[in-house]
C-alpha positions in Angstrom: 0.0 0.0 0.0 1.3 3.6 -0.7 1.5 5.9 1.8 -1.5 8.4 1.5 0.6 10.8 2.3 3.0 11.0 0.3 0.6 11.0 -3.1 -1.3 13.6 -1.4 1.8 15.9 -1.0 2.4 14.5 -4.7 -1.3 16.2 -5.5 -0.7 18.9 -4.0 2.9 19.7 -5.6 1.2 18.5 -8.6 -1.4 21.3 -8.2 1.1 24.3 -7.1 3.3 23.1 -10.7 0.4 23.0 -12.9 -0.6 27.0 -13.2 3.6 27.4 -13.3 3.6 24.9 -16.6 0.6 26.5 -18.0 2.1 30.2 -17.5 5.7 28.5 -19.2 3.3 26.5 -22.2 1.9 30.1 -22.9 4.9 31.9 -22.2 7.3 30.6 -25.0 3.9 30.8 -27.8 3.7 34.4 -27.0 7.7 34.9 -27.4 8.0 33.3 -30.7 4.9 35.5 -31.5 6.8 38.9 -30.5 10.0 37.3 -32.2 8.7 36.9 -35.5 7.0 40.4 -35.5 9.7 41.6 -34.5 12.0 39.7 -37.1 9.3 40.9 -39.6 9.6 44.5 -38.7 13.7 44.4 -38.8 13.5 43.0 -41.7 11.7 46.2 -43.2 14.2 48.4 -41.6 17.8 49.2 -43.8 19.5 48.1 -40.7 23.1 45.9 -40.8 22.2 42.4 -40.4 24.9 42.3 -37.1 22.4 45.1 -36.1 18.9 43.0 -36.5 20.9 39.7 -34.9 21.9 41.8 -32.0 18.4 43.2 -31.4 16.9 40.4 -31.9 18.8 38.5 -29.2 18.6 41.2 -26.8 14.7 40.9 -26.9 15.0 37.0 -27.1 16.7 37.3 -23.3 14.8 40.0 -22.3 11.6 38.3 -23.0 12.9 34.4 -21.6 14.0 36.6 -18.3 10.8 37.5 -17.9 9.2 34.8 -18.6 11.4 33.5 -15.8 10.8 35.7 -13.1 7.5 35.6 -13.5 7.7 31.6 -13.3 9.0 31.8 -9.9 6.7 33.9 -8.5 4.3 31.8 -9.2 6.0 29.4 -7.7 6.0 31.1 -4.4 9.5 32.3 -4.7 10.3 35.5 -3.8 12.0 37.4 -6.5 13.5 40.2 -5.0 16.4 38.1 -3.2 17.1 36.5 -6.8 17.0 40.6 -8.0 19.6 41.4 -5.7 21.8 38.9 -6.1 21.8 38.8 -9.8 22.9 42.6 -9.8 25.4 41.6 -7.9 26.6 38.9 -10.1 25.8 41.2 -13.1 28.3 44.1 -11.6 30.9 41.8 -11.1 30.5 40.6 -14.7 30.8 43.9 -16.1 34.1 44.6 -14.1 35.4 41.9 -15.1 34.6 41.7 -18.7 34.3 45.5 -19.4 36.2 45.8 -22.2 34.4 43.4 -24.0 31.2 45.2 -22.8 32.8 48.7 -24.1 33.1 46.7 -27.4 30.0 45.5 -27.5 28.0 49.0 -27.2 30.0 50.4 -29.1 29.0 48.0 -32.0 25.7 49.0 -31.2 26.3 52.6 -31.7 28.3 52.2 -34.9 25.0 49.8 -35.8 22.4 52.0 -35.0 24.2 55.5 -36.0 25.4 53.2 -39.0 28.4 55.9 -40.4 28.9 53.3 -42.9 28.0 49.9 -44.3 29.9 46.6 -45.6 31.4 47.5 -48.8 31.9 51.0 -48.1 36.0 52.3 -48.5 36.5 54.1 -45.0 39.5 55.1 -42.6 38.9 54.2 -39.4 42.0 55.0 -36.8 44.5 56.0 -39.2 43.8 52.6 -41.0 42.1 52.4 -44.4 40.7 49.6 -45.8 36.8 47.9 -47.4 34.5 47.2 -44.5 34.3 43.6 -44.5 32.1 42.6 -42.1 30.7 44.9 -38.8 30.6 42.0 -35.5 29.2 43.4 -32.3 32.7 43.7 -30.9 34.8 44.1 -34.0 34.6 45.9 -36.7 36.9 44.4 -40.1 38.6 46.1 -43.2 39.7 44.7 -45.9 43.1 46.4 -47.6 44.0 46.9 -50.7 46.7 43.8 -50.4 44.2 41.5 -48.9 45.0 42.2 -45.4 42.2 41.8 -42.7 42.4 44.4 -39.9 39.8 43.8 -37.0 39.9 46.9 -35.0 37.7 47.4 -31.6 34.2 48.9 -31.5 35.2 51.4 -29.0 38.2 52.6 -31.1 35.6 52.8 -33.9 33.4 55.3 -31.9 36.2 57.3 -30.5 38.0 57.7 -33.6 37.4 60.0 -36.7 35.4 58.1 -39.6 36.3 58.9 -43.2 33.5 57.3 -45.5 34.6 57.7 -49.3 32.3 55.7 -50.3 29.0 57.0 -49.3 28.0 59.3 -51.9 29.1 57.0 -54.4 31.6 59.0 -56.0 35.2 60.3 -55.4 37.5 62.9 -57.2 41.0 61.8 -58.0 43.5 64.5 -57.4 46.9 64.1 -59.1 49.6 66.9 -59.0 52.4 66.9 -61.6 55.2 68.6 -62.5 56.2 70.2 -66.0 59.0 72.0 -67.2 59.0 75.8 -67.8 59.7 75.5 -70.7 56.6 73.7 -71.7 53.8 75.9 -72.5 50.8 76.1 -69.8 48.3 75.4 -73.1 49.8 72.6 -74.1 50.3 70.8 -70.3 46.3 71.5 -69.7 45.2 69.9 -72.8 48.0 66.9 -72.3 46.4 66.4 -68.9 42.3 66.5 -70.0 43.7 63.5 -72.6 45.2 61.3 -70.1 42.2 62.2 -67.7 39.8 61.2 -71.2 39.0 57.1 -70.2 36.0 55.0 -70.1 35.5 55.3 -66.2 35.9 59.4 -66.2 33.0 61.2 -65.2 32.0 64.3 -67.1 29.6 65.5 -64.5 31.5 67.7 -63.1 33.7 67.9 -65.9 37.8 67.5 -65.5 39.5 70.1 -64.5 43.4 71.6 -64.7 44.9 74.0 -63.3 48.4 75.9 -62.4 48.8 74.5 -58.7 52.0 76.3 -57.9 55.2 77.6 -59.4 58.1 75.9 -58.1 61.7 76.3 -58.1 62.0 73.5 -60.8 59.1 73.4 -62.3 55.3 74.4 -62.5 53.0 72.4 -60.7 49.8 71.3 -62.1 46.7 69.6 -60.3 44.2 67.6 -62.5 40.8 66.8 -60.7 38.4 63.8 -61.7 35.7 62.9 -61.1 34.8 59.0 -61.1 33.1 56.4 -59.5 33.8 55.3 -56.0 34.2 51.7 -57.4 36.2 52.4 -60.0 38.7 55.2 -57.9 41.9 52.7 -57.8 41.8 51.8 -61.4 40.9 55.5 -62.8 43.5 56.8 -60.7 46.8 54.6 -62.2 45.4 54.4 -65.8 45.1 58.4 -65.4 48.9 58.6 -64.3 49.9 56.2 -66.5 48.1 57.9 -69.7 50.3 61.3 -68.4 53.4 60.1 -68.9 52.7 58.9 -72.5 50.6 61.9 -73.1 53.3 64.2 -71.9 55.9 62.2 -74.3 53.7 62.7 -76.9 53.8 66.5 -76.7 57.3 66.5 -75.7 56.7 67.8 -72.3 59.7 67.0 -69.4 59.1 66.0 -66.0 61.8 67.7 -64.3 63.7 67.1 -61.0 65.6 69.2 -58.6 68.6 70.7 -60.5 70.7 74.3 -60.1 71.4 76.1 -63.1 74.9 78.1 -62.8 75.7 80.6 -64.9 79.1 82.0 -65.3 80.0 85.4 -66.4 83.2 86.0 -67.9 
């Protein structure tokens, strides 16, 4: 025979647990409800994908936590003890692991502020380089010769953003210098020809002009106008077009030198 009362203290327990499961059964319907509005909504939004992941597991905890606390109450547990000490264990976290936390918001902010996006060309902390991927404690940039850089969140916030991609276009700026003896005519039009290629923009048009007159020779700037994607390749078939443009014409690059005249 079974003691009667044990199965009634089983009854009982069975009683107390049973509104606790039915608050847990309805509990995790109504969070993958919110989650998939919310995933919905995000979606919607031109946010970074690290930006929707992060959000969406923030609310994910938020919501189980709850769920949680409001499990043990039920339950007959006091939740203000469990408050206390879990602010406790939280602070202690957070001292320990602060610069990963410091990394963390600060992907948040570079997420939400969003100065730039993956495939954007930025310099970030002196370092300049194709935003590979944004993490939620690193940011990465791909350089011109295939090198990764990861640098921190926080650096990211504190530091200076240049975006050169953004607007979708950039201007080349190359400064050369021509003989004296060249005519100013003749360099301009020399420079327009080696600035005339398929990925030039004539929107604002090219543009030359006498930067500066130097000891040695006069100093021209040509100014172009291209597409962000196409900056690297306009910019070395431009400088390489000059120097057969400038042979063409018969125009000298010249170099430090000292003329000495002697009187006799």
């Amino acid at each position: 025979m079974s003691d009667p009362t044990l199965i009634d203290k089983i009854i009982h327990f069975a009683k107390e647990l049973m509104p606790a499961a039915i608050i847990f059964v309805i509990g995790i319907l109504v969070i993958r409800v919110i989650l998939k509005l919310a995933d919905r909504s995000l979606e919607k939004t031109r946010m970074e994908r690290a930006a929707i992941s992060l959000l969406k597991s923030l609310l994910r905890v938020v919501l189980y936590v709850l769920l949680g606390m409001i499990i043990i109450e039920q339950l007959g547990i006091k939740v203000t003890g469990i408050v206390a000490l879990a602010s406790v264990a939280s602070l202690a976290i957070s001292l320990s692991f602060q610069n990963a936390l410091t990394n963390v918001i600060g992907g948040f902010t570079v997420l939400s502020t969003r100065p730039f996006k993956s495939g954007d060309y930025v310099e970030i902390a002196g370092q300049g380089g194709t935003v590979q991927s944004i993490d939620v404690t690193y940011t990465r940039l791909t350089t011109a010769d295939n090198k990764t850089i990861s640098i921190p969140n926080s650096a990211v916030v504190a530091s200076q953003i240049v975006n050169y991609s953004c607007s979708g276009t950039r201007r080349i700026d190359i400064t050369v210098g021509a003989s004296y003896d060249a005519p100013i005519p003749v360099v301009k039009d020399a420079l327009l020809r080696a600035a005339n290629i398929p990925t030039t923009l004539f929107s604002p048009a090219p543009f030359v002009g006498v930067k500066n007159y130097g000891d040695n020779a006069i100093e021209y700037v040509l100014q172009v106008w291209t597409s962000s994607a196409d900056y690297w390749t306009s910019f070395y078939t431009i400088n390489e077009n000059i120097s057969r443009e400038f042979e063409t014409d018969h125009i000298e690059f010249t170099y430090p030198h000292v003329n000495v005249h002697m009187v006799k």
